[in-house]
NUTOR-106278 format. One record per residue (C-alpha): y, x, z; residue in one letter. Coordinates in steps of 0.25 Angstrom, whole numbers, plus 5000, padded with zeros to 4 digits. Layout:
N
YXZA;...
//
This chain:
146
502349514936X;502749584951X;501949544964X;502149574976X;501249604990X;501849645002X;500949685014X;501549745028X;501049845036X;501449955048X;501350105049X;500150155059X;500350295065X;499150365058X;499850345044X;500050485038X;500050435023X;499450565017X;498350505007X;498750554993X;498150444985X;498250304992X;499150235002X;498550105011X;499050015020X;498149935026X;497849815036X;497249895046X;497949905058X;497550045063X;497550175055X;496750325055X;497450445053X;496250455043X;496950365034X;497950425027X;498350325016X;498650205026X;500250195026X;500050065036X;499249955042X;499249825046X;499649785033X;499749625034X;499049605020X;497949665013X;497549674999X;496749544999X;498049465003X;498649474988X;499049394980X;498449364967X;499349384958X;499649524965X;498249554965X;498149514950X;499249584946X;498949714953X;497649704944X;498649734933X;498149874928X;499749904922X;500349834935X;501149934944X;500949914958X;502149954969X;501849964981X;503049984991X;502850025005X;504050015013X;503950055029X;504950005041X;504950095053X;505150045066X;506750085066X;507050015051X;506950135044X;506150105029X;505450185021X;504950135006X;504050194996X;503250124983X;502050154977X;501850134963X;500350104958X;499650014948X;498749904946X;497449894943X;496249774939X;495349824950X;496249804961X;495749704969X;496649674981X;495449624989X;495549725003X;495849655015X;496149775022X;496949885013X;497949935002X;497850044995X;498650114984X;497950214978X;498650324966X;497250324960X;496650214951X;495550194964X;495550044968X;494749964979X;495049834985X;496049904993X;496949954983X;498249904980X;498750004967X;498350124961X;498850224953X;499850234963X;501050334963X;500850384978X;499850364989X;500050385005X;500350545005X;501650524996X;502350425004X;503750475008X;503450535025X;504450435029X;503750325025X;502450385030X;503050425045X;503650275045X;502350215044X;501750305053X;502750265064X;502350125061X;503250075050X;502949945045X;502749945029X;502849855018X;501949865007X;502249814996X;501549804983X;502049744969X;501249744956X;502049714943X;501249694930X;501849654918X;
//
């Protein structure tokens, strides 16, 4: 089984993408230099917008969960990278604010994947610098289970 959610969002000026071991993009529409997992804000959905069956399937401790973030300066130019995670029964897809993907096993109702294979800080720079000139991202996630 594949599902998919797909959520947009823009790049704020205060991204920096340094956190080693999450990413986050969130609803918000203002960013801290503080929070150095945040790739983007104003993200059109949140968690709690799901549907079931991707919530469901997520729960799927053997699902692998993508999550693909894909940003679009201002002059075209695009810059794509995935992140690999898992599922997990206790995620519970009920924030209505944030989307976090951690590389731990840590879940709250913000969290999105764990296990994942990188967090904010190994983003490729281009990427990073996209968003932080304002880019508009996609985010993408898609859960498999078998």
């Amino acid at each position: 089984m594949r599902e998919r959610e797909v959520v947009r969002a823009r790049g704020h000026e205060n991204v920096t993408a340094r956190h080693d071991s999450t990413f986050e993009v969130t609803s918000d529409d203002w960013l801290t230099p503080a929070g150095d997992c945040i790739l983007a804000v104003e993200a059109d959905r949140v968690p709690a917008d799901f549907e079931d069956a991707f919530v469901e399937a997520c729960r799927d401790p053997d699902a692998t969960i993508t999550a693909t973030l894909t940003a679009t300066a201002e002059d075209g130019e695009t810059y794509e990278t995935t992140i690999s995670g898992r599922g997990d029964p206790d995620l519970s897809f009920e924030n209505e604010r944030s989307h976090v993907g951690r590389t731990s096993d840590y879940v709250d109702d913000r969290t999105v994947l764990v296990g994942g294979d990188a967090a904010a800080g190994d983003l490729d720079r281009d990427l990073v610098d996209a968003l932080a000139d304002g880019a508009d991202l996609r985010f993408e996630l898609v859960v498999e289970t078998e």
